[in-house]
DSSP file (Angstrom, degrees, kcal/mol; ACC not computed):
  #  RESIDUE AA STRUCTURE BP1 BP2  ACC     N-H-->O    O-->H-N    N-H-->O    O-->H-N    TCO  KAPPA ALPHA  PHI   PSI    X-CA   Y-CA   Z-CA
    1    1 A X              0   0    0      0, 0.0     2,-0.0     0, 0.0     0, 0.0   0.000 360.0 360.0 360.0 129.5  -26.6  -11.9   -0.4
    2    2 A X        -     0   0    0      1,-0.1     0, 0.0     0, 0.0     0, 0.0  -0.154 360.0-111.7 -52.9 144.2  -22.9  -11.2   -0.3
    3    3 A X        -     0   0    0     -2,-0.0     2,-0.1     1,-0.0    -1,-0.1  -0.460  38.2-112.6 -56.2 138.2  -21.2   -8.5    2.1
    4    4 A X        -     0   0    0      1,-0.2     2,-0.1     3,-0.0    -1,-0.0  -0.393  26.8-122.3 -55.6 162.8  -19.8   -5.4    0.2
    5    5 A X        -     0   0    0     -2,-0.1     4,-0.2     1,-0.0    -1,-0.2   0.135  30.1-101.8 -88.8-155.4  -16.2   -4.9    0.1
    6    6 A X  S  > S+     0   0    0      2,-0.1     4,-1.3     3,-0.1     5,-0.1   0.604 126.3  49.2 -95.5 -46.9  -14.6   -1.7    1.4
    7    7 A X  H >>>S+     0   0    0      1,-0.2     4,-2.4     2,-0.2     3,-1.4   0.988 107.2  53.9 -51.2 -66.4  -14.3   -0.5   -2.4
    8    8 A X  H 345S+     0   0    0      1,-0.3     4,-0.4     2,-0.3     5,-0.3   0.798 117.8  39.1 -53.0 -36.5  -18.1   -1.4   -3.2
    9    9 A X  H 3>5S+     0   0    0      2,-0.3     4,-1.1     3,-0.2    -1,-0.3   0.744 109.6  53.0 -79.9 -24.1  -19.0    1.0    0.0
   10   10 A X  H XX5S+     0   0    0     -3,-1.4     4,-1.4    -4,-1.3     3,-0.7   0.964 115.4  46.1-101.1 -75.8  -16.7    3.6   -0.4
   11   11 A X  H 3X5S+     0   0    0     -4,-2.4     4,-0.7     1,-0.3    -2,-0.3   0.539 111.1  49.2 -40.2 -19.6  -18.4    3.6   -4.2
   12   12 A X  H 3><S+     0   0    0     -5,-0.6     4,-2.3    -4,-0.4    -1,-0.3   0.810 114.9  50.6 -89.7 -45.6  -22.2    3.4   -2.9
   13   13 A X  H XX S+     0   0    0     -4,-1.1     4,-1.8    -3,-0.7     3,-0.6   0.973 113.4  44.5 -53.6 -59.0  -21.1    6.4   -0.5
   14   14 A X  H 3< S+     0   0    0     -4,-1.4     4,-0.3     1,-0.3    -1,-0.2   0.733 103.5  54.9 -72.5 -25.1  -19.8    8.2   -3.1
   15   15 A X  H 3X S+     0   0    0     -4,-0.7     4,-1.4    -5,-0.3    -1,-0.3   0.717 112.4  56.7 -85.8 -17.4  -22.3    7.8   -5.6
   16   16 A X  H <X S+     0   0    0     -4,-2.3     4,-4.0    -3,-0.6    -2,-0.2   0.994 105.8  48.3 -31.3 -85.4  -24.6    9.4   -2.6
   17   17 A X  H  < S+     0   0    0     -4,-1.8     4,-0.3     2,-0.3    -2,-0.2   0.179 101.3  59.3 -39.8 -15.8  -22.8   11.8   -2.3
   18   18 A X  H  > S+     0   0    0     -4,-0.3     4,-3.4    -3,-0.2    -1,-0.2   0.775 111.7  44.2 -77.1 -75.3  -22.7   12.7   -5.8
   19   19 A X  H  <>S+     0   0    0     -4,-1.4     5,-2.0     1,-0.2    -2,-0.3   0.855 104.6  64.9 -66.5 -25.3  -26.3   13.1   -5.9
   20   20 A X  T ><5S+     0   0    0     -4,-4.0     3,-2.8     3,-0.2    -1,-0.2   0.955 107.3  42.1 -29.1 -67.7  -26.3   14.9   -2.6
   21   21 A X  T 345S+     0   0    0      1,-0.3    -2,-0.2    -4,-0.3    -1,-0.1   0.980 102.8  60.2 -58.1 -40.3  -24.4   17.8   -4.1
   22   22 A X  T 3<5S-     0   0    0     -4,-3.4    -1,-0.3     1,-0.1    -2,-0.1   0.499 121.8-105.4 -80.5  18.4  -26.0   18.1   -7.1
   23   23 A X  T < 5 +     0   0    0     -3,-2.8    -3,-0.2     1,-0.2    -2,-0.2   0.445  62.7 154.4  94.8   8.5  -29.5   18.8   -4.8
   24   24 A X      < -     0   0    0     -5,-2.0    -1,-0.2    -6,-0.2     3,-0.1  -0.188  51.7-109.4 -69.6 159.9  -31.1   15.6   -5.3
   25   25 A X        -     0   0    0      1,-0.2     4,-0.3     4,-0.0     5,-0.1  -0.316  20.2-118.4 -83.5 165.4  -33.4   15.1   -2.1
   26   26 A X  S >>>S+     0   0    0      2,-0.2     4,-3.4     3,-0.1     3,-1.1   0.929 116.9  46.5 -74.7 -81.3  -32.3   12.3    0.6
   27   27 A X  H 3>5S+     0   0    0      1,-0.3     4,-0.9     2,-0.2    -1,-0.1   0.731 122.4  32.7  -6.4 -63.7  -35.7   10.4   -0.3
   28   28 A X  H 3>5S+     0   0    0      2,-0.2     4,-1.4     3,-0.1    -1,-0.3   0.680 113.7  62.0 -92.0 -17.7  -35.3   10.7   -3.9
   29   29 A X  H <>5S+     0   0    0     -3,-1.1     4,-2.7    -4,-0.3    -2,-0.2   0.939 109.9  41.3 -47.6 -73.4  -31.5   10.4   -3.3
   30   30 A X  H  X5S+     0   0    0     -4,-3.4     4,-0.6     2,-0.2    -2,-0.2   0.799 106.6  63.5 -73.2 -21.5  -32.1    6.6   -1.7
   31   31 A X  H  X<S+     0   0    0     -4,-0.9     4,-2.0    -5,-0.6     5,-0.4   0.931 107.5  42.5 -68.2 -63.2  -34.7    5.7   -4.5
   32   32 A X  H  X S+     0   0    0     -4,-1.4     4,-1.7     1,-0.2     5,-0.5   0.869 112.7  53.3 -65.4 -21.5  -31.9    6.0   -7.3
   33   33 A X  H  X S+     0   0    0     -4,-2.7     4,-2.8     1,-0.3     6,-0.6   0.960 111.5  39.5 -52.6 -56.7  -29.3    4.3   -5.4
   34   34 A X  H  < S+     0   0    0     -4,-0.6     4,-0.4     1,-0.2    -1,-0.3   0.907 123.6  45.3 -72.4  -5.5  -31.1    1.2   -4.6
   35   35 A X  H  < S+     0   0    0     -4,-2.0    -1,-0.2     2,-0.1    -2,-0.2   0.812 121.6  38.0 -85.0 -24.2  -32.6    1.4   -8.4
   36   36 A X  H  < S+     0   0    0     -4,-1.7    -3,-0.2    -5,-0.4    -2,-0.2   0.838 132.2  26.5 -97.0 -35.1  -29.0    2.3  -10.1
   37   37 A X  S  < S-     0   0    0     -4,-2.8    -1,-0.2    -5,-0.5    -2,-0.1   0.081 106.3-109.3-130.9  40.7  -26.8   -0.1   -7.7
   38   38 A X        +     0   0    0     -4,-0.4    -4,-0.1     1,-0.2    -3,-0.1   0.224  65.1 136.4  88.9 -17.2  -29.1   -3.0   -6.5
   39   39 A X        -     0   0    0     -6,-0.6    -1,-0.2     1,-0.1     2,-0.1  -0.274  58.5-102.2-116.3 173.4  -29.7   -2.4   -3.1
   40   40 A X    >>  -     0   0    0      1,-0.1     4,-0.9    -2,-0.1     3,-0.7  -0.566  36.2-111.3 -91.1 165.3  -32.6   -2.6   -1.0
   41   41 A X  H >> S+     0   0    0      1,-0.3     3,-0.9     2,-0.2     4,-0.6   0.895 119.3  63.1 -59.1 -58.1  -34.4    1.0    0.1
   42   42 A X  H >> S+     0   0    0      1,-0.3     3,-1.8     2,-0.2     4,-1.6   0.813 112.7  29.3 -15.7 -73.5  -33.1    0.1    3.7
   43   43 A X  H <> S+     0   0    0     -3,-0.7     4,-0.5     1,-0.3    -1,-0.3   0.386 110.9  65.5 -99.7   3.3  -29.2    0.3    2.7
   44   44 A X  H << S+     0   0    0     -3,-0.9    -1,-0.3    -4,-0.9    -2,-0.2   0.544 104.6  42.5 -93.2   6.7  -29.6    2.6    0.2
   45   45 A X  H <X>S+     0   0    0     -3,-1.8     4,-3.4    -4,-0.6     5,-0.6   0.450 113.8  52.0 -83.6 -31.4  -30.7    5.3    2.9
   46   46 A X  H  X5S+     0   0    0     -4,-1.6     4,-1.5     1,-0.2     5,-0.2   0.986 114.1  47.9 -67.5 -30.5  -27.6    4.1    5.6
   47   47 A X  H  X5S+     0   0    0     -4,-0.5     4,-3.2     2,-0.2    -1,-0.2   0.928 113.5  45.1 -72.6 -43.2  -25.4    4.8    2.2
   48   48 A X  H  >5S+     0   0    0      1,-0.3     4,-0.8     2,-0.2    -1,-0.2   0.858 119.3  44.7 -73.9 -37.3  -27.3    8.3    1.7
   49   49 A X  H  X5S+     0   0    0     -4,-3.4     4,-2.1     1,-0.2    -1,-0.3   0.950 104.5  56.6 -74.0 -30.5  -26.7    9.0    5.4
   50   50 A X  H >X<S+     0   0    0     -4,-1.5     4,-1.4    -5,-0.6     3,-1.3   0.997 110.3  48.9 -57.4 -51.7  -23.3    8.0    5.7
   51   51 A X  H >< S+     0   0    0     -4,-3.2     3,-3.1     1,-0.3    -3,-0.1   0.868  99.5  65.3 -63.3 -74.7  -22.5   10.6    2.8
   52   52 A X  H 3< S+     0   0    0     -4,-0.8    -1,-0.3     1,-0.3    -2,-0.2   0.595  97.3  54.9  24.9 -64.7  -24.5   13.4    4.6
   53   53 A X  H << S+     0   0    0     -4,-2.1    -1,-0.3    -3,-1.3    -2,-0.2   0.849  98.9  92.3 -72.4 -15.5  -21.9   13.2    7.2
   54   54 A X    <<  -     0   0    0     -3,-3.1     3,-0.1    -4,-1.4     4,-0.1  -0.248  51.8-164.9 -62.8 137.6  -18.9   13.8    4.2
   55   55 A X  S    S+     0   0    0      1,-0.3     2,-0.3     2,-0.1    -1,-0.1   0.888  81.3   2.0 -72.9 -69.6  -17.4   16.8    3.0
   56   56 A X  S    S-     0   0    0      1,-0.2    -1,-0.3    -5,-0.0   -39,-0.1  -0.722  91.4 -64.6-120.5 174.5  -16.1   15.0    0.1
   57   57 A X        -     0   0    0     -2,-0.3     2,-0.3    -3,-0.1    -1,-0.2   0.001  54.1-116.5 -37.9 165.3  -15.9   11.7   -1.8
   58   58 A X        -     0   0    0    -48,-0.1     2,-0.7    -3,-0.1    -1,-0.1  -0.715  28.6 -98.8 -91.3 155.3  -14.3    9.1   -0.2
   59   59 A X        -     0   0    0     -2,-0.3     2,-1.3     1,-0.1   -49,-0.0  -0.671  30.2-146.5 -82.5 137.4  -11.0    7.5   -1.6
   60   60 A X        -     0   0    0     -2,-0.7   -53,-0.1   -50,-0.1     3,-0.1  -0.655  15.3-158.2 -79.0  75.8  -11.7    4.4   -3.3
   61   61 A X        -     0   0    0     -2,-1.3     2,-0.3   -55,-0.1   -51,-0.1  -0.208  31.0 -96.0 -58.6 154.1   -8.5    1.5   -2.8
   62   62 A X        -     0   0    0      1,-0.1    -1,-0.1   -55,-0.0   -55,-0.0  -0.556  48.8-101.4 -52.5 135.5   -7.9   -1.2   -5.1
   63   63 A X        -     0   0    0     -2,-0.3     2,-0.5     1,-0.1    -1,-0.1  -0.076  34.8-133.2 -38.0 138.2   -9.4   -4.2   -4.1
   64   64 A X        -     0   0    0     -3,-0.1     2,-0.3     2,-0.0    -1,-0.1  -0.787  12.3-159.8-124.3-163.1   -7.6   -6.7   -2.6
   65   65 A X        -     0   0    0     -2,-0.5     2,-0.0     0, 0.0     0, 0.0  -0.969  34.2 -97.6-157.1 146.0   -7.3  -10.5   -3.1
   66   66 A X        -     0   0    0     -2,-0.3     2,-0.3     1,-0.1    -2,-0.0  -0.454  37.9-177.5 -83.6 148.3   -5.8  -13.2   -0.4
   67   67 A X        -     0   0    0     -2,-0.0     2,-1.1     2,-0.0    -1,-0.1  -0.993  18.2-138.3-150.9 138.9   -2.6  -14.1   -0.9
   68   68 A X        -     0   0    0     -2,-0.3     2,-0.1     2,-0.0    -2,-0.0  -0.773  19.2-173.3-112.7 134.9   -1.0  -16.7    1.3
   69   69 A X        -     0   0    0     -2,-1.1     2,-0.4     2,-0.0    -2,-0.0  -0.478  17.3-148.7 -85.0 157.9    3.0  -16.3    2.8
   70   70 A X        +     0   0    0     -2,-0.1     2,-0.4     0, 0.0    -2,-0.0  -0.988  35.2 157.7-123.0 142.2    4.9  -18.7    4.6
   71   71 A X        -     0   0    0     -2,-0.4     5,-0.2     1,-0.0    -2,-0.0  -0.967  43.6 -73.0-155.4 149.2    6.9  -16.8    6.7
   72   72 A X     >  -     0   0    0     -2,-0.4     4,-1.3     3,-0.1     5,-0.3   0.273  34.6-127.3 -46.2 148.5    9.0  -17.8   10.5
   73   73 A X  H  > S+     0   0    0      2,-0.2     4,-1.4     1,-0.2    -1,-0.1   0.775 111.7  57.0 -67.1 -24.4    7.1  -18.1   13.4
   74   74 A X  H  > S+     0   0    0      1,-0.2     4,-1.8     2,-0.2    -1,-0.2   0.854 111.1  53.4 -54.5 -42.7    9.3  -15.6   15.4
   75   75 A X  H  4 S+     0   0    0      1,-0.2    -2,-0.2     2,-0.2    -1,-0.2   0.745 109.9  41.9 -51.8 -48.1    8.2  -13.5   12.4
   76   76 A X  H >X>S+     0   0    0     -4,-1.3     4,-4.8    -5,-0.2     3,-0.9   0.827 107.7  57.8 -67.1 -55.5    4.6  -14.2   12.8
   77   77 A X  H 3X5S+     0   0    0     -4,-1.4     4,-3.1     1,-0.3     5,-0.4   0.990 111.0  45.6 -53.8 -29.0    4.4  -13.8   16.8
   78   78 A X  H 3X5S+     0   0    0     -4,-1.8     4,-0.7     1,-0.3    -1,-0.3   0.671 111.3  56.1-100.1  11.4    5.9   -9.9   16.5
   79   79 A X  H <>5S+     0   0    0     -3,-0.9     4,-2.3    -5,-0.2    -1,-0.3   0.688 108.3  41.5 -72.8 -35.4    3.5   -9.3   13.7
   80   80 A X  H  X5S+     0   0    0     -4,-4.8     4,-3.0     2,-0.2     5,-0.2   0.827 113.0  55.8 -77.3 -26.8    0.6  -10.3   15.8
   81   81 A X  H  X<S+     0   0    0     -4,-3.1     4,-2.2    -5,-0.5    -3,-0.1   0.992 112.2  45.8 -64.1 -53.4    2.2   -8.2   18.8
   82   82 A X  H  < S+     0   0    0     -4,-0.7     4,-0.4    -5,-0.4    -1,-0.2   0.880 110.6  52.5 -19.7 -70.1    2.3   -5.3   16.4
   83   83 A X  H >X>S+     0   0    0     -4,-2.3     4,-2.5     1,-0.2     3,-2.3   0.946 109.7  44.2 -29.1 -94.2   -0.9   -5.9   15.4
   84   84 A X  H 3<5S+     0   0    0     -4,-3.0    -2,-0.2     1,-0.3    -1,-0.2   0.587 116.2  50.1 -39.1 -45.6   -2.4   -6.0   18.7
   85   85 A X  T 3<5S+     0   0    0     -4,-2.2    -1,-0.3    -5,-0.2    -2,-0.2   0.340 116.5  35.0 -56.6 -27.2   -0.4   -2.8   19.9
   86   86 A X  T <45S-     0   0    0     -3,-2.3    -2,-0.2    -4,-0.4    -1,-0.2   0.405 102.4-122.1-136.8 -40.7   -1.0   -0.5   17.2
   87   87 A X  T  <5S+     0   0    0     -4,-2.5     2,-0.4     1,-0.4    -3,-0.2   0.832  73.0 121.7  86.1  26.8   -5.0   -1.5   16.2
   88   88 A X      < -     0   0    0     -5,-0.9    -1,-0.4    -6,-0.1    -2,-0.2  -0.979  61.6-118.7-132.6 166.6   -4.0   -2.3   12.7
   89   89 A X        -     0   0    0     -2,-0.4     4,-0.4     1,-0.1     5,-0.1  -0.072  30.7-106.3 -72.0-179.7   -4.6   -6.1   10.9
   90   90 A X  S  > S+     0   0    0      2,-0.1     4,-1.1     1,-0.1     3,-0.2   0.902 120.0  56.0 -72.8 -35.7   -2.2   -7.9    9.7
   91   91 A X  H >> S+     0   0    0      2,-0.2     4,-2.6     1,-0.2     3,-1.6   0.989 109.1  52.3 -39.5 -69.4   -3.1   -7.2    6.0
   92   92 A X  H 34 S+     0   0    0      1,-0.3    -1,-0.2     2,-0.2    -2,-0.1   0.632 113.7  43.4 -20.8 -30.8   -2.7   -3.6    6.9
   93   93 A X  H 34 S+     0   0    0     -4,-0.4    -1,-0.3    -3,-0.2     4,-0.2   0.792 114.4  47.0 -92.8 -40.7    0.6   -4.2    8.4
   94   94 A X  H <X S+     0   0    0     -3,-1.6     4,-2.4    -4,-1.1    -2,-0.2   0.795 107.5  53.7 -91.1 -27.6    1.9   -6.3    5.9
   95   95 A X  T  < S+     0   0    0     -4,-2.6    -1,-0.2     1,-0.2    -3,-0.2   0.489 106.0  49.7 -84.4 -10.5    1.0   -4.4    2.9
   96   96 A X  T  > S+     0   0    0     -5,-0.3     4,-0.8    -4,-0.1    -1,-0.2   0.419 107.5  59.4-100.7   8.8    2.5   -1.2    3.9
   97   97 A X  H  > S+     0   0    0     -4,-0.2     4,-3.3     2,-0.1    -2,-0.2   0.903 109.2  44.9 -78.7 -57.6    5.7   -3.3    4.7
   98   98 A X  H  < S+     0   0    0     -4,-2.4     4,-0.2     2,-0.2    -3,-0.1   0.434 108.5  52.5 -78.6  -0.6    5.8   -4.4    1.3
   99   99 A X  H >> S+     0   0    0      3,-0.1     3,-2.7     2,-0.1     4,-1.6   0.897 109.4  53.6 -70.7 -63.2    5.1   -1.2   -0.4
  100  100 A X  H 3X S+     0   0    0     -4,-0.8     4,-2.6     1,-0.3    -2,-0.2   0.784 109.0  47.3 -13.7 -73.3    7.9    0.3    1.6
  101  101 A X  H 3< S+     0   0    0     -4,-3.3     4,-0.4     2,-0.2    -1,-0.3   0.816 113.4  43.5 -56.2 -23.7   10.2   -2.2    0.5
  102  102 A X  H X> S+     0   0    0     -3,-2.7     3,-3.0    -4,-0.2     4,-1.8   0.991 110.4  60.9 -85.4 -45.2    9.4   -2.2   -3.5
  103  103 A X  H 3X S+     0   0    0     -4,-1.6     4,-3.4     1,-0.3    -1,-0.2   0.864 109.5  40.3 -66.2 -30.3    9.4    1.6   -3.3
  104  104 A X  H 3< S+     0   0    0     -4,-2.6    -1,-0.3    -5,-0.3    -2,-0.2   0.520 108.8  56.6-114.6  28.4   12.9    1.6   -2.1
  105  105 A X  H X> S+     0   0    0     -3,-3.0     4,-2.9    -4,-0.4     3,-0.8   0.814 110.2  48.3 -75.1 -61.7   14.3   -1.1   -4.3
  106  106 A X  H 3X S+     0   0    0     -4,-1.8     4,-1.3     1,-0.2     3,-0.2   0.892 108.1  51.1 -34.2 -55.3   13.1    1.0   -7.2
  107  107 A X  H 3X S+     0   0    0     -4,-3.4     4,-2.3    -5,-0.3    -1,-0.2   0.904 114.3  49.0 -55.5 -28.3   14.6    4.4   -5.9
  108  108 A X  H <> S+     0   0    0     -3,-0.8     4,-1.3     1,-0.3    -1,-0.2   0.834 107.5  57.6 -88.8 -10.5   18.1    2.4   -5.5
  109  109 A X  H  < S+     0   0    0     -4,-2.9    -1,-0.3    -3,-0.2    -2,-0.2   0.837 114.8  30.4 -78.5 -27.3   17.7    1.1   -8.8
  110  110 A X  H  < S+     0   0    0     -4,-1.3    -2,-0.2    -5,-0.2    -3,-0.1   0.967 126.9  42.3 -83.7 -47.9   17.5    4.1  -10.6
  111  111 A X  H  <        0   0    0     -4,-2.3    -3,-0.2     1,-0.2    -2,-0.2   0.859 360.0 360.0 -48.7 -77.3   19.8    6.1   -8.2
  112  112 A X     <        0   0    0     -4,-1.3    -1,-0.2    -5,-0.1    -3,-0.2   0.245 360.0 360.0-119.8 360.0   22.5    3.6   -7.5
């Protein structure tokens, strides 16, 4: 069986959590999960606990999908240093780099 994603968890949590609030029982909580989204009793109680500890849903990201750069090696090495330095991956790193930059092509494209 495949791993969940990050999405697919943060959506089993939340659909916990859903039924948490509205009074459904932990017991009968972890029976509809694993009947409504597939999963076995097992990981539809860790889903039912996890939410337990939540105030509220969790946020749900987009998925992502691999996408391969080529990009200098100097480039590479003080990305991994980053990396290493800071405790976030390289996706992590690299994807708020490149928000950054389109958000502030756009602003100078309408502004300038």
């Amino acid at each position: 069986m495949a791993r969940s994603t990050k999405t697919q968890k943060a959506l089993n949590v939340n659909a916990a959590h859903g039924l948490l609030s509205r009074g459904v029982s932990v017991t009968e909580a972890a029976t509809i999960l694993a009947r409504e989204r597939g999963l076995s009793l097992r990981q539809a109680y860790r889903y039912v606990e996890r939410a337990r500890t939540i105030r509220r849903a969790l946020p749900v990201g987009e998925p992502s999908v691999p996408a391969t750069f080529k990009i200098p090696r100097d480039v590479l090495a003080q990305l991994r240093a980053y990396s290493a330095s800071n405790g976030l991956s390289l996706s992590a790193i690299v994807t708020r780099a490149l928000k950054r930059c389109l958000t502030s092509t756009r602003q100078r494209r309408r502004h300038g």
